[in-house]
C-alpha positions as semicolon CSV with decimal commas, in nm:
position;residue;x (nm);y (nm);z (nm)
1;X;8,372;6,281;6,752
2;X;8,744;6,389;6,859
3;X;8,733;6,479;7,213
4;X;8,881;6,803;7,342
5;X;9,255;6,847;7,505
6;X;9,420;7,092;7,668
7;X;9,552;7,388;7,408
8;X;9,952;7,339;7,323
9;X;10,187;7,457;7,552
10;X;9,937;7,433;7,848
11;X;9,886;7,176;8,120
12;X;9,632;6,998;8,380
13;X;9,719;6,968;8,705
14;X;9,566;6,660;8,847
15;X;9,598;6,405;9,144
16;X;9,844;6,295;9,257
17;X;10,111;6,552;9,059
18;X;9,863;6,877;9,198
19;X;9,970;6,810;9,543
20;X;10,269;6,846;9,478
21;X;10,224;7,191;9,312
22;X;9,999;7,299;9,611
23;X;10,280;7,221;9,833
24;X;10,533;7,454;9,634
25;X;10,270;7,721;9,656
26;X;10,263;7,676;10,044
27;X;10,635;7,674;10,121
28;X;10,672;7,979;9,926
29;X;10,354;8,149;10,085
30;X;10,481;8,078;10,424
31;X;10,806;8,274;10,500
32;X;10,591;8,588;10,347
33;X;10,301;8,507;10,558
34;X;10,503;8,555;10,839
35;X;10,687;8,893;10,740
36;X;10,444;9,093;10,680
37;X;10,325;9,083;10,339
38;X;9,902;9,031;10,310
39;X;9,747;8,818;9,964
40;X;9,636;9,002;9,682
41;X;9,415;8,837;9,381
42;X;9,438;9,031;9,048
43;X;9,192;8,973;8,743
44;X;9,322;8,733;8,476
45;X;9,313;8,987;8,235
46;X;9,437;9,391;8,229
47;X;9,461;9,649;7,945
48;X;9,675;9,606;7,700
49;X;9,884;9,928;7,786
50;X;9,976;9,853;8,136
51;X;10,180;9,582;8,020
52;X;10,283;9,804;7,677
53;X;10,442;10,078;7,909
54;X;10,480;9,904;8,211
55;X;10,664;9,582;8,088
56;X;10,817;9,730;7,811
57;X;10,783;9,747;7,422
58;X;11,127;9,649;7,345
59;X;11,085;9,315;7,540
60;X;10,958;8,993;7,385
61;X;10,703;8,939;7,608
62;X;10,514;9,247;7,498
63;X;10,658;9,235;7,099
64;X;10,590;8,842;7,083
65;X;10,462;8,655;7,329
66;X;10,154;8,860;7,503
67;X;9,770;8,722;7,399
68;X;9,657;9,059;7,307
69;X;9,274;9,079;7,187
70;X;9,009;9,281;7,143
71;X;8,651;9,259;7,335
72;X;8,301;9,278;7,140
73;X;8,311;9,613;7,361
74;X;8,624;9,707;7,155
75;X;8,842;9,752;7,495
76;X;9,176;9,620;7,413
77;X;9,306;9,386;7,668
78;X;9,586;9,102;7,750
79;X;9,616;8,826;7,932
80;X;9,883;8,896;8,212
81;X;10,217;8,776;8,136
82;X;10,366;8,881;8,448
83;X;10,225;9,011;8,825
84;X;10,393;9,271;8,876
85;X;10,235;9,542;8,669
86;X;9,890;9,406;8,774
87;X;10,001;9,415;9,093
88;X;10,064;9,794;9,119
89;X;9,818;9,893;8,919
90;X;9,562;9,735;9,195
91;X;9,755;9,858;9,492
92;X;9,735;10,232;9,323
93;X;9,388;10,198;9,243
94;X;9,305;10,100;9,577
95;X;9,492;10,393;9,723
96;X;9,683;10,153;9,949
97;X;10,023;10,351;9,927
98;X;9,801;10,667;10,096
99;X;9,679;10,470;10,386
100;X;10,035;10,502;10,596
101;X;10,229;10,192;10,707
102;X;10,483;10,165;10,344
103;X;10,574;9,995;10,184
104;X;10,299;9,821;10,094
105;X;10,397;9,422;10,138
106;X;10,225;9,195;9,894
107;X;10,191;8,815;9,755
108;X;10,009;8,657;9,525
109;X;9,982;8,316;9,352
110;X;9,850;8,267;8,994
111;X;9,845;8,180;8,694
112;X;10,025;8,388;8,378
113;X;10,009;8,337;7,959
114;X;10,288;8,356;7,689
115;X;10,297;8,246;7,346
116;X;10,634;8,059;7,345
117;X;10,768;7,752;7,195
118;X;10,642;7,495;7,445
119;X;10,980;7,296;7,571
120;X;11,050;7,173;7,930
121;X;11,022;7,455;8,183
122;X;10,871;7,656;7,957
123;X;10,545;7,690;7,878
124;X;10,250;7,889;7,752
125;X;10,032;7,896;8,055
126;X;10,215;7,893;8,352
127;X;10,171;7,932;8,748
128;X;10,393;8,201;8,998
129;X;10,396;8,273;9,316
130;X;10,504;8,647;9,355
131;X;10,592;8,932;9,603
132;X;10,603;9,312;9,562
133;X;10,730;9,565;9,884
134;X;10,594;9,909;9,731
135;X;10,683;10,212;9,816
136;X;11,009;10,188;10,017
137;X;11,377;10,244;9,910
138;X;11,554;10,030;10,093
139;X;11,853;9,775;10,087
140;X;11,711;9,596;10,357
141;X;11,377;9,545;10,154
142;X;11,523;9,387;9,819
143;X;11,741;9,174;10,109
144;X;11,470;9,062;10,307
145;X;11,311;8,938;9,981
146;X;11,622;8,766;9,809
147;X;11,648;8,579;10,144
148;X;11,299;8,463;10,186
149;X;11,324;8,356;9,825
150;X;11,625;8,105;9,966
151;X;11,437;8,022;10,242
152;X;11,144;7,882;10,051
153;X;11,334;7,717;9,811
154;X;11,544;7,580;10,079
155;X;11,240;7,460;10,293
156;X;11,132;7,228;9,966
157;X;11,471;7,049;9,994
158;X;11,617;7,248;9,697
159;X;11,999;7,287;9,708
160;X;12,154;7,316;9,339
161;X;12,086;7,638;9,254
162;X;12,257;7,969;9,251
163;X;12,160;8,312;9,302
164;X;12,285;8,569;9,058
165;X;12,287;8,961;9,185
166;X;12,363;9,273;8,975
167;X;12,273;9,639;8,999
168;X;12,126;9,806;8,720
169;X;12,185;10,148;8,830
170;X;11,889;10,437;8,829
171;X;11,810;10,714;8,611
172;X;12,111;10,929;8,740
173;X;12,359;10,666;8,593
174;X;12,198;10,433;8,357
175;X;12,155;10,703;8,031
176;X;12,507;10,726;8,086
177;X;12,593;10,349;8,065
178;X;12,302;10,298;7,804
179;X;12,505;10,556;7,549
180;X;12,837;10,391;7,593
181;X;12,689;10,072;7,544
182;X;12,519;10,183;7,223
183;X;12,807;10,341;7,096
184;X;12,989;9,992;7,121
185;X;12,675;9,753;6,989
186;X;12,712;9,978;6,685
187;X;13,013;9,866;6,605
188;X;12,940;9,515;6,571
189;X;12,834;9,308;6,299
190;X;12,425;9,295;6,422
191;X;12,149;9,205;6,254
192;X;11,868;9,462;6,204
193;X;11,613;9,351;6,461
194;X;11,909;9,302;6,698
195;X;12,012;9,672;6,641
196;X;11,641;9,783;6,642
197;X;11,663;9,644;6,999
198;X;11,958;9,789;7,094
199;X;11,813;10,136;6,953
200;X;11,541;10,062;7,197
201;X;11,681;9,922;7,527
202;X;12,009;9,815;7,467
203;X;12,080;9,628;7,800
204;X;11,827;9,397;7,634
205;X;12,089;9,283;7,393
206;X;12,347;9,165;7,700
207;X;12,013;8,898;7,770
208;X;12,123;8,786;7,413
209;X;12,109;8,416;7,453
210;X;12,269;8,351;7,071
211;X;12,638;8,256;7,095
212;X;12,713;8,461;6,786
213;X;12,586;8,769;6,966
214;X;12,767;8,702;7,280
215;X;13,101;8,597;7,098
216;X;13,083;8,972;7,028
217;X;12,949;9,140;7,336
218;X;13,299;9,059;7,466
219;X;13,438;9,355;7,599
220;X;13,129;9,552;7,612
221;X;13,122;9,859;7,858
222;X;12,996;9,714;8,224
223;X;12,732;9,850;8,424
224;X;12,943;9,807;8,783
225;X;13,174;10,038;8,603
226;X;12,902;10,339;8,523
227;X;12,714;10,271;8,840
228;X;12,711;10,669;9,056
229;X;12,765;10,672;9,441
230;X;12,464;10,659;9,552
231;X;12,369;10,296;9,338
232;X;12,752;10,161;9,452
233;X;12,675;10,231;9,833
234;X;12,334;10,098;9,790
235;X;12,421;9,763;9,605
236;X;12,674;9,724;9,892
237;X;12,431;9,723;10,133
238;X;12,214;9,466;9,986
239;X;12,535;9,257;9,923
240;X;12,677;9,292;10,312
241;X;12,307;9,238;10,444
242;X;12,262;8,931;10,245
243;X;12,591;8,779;10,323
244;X;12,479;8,868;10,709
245;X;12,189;8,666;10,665
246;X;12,423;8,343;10,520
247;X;12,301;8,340;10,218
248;X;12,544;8,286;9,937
249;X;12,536;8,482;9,546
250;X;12,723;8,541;9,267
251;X;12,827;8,904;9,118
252;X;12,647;8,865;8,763
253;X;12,770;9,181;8,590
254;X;12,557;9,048;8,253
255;X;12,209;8,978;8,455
256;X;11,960;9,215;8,302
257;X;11,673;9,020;8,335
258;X;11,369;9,019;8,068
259;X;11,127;9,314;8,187
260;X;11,173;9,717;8,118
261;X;11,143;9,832;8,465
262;X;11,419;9,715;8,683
263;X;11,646;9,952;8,844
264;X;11,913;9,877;9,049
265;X;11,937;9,541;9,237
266;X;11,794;9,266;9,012
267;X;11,854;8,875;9,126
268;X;11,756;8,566;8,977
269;X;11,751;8,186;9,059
270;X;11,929;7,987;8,821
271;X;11,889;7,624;8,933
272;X;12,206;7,421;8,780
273;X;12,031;7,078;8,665
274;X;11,791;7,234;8,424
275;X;12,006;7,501;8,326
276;X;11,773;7,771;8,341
277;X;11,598;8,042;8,580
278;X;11,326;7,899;8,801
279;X;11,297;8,276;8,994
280;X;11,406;8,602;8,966
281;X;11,323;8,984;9,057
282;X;11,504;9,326;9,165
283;X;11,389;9,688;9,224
284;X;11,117;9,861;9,015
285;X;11,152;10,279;9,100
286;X;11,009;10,390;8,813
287;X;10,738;10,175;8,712
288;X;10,442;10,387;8,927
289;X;10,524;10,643;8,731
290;X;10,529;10,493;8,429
291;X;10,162;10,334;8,452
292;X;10,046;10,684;8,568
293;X;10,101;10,672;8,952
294;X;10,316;10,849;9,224
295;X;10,698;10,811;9,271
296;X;10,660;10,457;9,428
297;X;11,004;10,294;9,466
298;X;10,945;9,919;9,529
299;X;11,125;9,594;9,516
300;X;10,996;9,207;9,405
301;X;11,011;8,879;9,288
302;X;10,876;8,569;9,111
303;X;10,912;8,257;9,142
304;X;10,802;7,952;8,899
305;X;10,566;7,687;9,040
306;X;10,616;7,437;8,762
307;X;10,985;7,507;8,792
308;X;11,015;7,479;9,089
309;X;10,854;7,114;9,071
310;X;11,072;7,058;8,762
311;X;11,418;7,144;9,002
312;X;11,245;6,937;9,297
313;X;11,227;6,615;9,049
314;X;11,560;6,710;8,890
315;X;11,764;6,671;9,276
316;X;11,542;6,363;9,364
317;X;11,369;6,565;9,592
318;X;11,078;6,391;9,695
319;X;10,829;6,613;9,908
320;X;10,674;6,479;10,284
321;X;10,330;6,531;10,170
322;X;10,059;6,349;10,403
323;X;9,805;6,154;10,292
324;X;9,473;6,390;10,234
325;X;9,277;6,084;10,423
326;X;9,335;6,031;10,734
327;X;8,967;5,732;10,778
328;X;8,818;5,522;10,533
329;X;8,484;5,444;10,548
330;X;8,353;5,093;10,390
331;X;7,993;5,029;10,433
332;X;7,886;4,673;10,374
333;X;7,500;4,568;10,341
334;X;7,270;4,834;10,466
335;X;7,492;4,979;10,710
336;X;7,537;5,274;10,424
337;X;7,307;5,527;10,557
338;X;7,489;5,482;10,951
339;X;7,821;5,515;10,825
340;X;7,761;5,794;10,579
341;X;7,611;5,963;10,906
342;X;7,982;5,882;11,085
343;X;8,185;5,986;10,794
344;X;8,001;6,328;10,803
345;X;8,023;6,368;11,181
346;X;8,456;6,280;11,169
347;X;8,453;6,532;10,939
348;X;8,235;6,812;11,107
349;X;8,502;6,688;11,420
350;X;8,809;6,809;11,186
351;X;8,879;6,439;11,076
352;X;8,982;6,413;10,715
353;X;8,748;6,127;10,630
354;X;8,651;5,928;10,283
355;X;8,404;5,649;10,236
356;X;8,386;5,421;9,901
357;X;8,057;5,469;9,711
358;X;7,944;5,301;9,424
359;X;7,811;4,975;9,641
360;X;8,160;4,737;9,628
361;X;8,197;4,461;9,785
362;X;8,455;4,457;10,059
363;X;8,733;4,343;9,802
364;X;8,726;4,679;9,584
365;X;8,608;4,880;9,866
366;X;8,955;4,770;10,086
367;X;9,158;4,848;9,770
368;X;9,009;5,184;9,805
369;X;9,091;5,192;10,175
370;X;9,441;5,147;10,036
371;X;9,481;5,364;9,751
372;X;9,349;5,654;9,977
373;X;9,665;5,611;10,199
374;X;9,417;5,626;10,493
375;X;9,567;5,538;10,812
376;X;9,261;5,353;10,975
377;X;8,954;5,201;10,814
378;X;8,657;5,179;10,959
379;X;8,467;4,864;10,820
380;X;8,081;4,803;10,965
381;X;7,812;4,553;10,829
382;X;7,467;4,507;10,919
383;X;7,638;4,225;11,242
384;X;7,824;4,479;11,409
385;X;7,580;4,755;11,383
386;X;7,289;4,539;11,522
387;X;7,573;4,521;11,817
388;X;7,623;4,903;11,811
389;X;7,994;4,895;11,706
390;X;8,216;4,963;11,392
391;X;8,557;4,777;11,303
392;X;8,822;5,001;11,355
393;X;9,130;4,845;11,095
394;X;9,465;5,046;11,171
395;X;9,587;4,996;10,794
396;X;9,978;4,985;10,933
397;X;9,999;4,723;11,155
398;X;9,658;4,563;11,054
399;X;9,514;4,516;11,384
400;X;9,109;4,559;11,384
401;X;8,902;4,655;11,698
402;X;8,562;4,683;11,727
403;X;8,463;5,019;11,865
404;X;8,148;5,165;11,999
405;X;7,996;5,366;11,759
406;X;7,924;5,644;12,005
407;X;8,264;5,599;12,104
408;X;8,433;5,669;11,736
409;X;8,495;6,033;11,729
410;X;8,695;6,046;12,012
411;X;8,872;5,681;11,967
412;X;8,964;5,842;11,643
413;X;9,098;6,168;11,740
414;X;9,249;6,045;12,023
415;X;9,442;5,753;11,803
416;X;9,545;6,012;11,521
417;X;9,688;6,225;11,775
């Protein structure tokens, strides 16, 4: 019988490559952690219309790549293929944005489903760690989080990429831009579901990766040129309080980005070795409205786990992860039952301890001992436990004492100190 693997475009994280991933989850939990923003866990799944108006039905996530379905109830429902929406949609359920104290500061980590062509970087499951501010207009907001973005990424050891800043203006100035740039894309030689797009949201068309359709959007009308007063002074703001903060970016008057909602400042990641985006965000304004909630101006990002591991191998970065084992346990004869008991009371003491099971013989057990990257071993036999001790192996310097086995715990702890 063929035996089962994982469905294209989709990956297992296991040992020793998931550590890895946890630790990219960490470094960009932690600068959020500490500025304010509290963890929120969304379901897997939403209704197929929050993503429909919230996302966008111009945009190729919703037109081609969402796993839209229908239950034996008949609801109609999606897998998510972004946070944000799902985000929102909890925090205005919840009634969060009524309970003072906005914005609202959120993160989350999970895991999100497109139906792409599976290549390198991109696939069809895939895992983010996000943050939302909600409910706030404010430069220093959509700063704050374009900064804690580089601070993550810099924490990881990640130094070749660039971060690309534009301002999509707001509904005072956008229809404006959106005719003119209309006006032109109908002048060019387009094909039809090119033009239906443009029809639709034609900023999408600028995202255009085809070099036949950029060869052409030379010359098009720029935003920066159609942006009012109010979206100029504001997009200055975020520029001077970014630069304040030493971190460099890059005017990118084409940056669009792939979702419906953004309005004015929108950023993204672009790390230069893999050539593509490996996180990216901007400011939302309209989007509670657009799922059915209150005027909730708010500002967030994205960034790509596997990406983000992808860029880390790409620089050579190689992450100081400690071993998960800190004792080794090998039980020879019948000292099992004694030095289960000790493996269970390191632990209950805060000691990451291990033992090898399976009754090997000191050979395969000490390869074990090894492989765990353990920095001590503790090694007893019936001998040394009719003598009341343990061998204590530190598995640097391979010196071996034998230790009192009511003196363990605290020999232990005190040497791992």
């Amino acid at each position: 019988m063929a035996t089962f693997q994982a469905p294209k475009g989709t990956y297992d994280l296991i040992p020793p490559v998931s550590v890895k991933y946890l630790a990219v989850r960490e470094a960009i939990a932690a600068p959020l952690r500490n500025s304010g923003y509290g963890y929120i866990e969304t379901p897997g799944f939403e209704d197929v219309g929050l993503f429909a108006r919230g996302v966008g039905e111009s945009t190729d996530i919703v037109s081609k790549e969402m796993y839209a379905f229908e239950t034996k109830g008949g609801d109609q429902l999606a897998l998510r293929p972004e946070g944000t929406a799902s985000v929102l949609r909890a925090a205005l359920e919840a009634s969060l944005h009524k309970k003072g104290n906005l914005p609202v500061k959120l993160w989350y980590s999970g895991s999100y489903y497109r139906y792409e062509k599976p290549q390198a970087g991109r696939y069809r499951h895939f895992s983010q760690v996000g943050a939302e501010a909600i409910g706030a207009e404010d430069p220093a907001l959509d700063a704050e989080l374009i900064i804690l973005a580089d601070q993550a990424y810099r924490s990881l050891g990640l130094r070749d990429f660039r971060i690309l800043l534009n301002s999509l203006g707001d509904k005072e100035c956008r229809p404006v831009y959106r005719e003119a740039l209309q006006s032109f894309l109908r002048g060019l030689d387009l094909d039809a579901e090119t033009m239906r797009r443009a029809e639709i949201n034609p900023l999408r068309v600028l995202d255009d990766k085809r070099a036949d359709v950029q060869k052409q959007l030379v010359g098009a009308p720029v935003l920066r040129d159609y942006l009012c007063d109010a979206c100029k002074a504001y997009h200055e703001q975020v520029r001077v309080l970014v630069t304040a903060a030493g971190v460099a970016f890059e005017d990118d008057d084409k940056l669009v980005r792939g979702l419906d909602y953004y309005t004015r400042t929108t950023f993204e990641f672009v790390h230069e070795g893999l050539g593509i985006a490996v996180g990216g965000g901007g400011r939302y304004d309209g989007l509670s409205e657009m799922i059915g909630g209150p005027a909730l101006p708010s500002v967030g990002w994205a960034l790509g786990v596997d990406r983000t591991v992808l860029a880390l191998e790409k620089e050579g970065v190689e992450l100081d992860i400690p071993a998960s084992t800190s004792v080794f346990a090998v039980a020879l004869g019948e000292a099992k039952a004694t030095v289960f008991g000790l493996v269970t009371q390191l632990r209950k003491a805060g000691v990451a301890a291990d033992m090898s099971y399976g009754g090997k013989g000191l050979k395969g057990a000490m390869k074990d001992a090894n492989r765990s990257g353990a920095r001590f071993a503790i090694v007893a036999g019936d001998r040394d436990l009719a003598e009341g001790v343990v061998q204590l192996k530190d598995m640097e310097s391979g010196d071996q004492t034998a230790v009192p086995v009511g003196e363990l715990i605290d020999t232990v702890r005190a040497r791992l100190a």
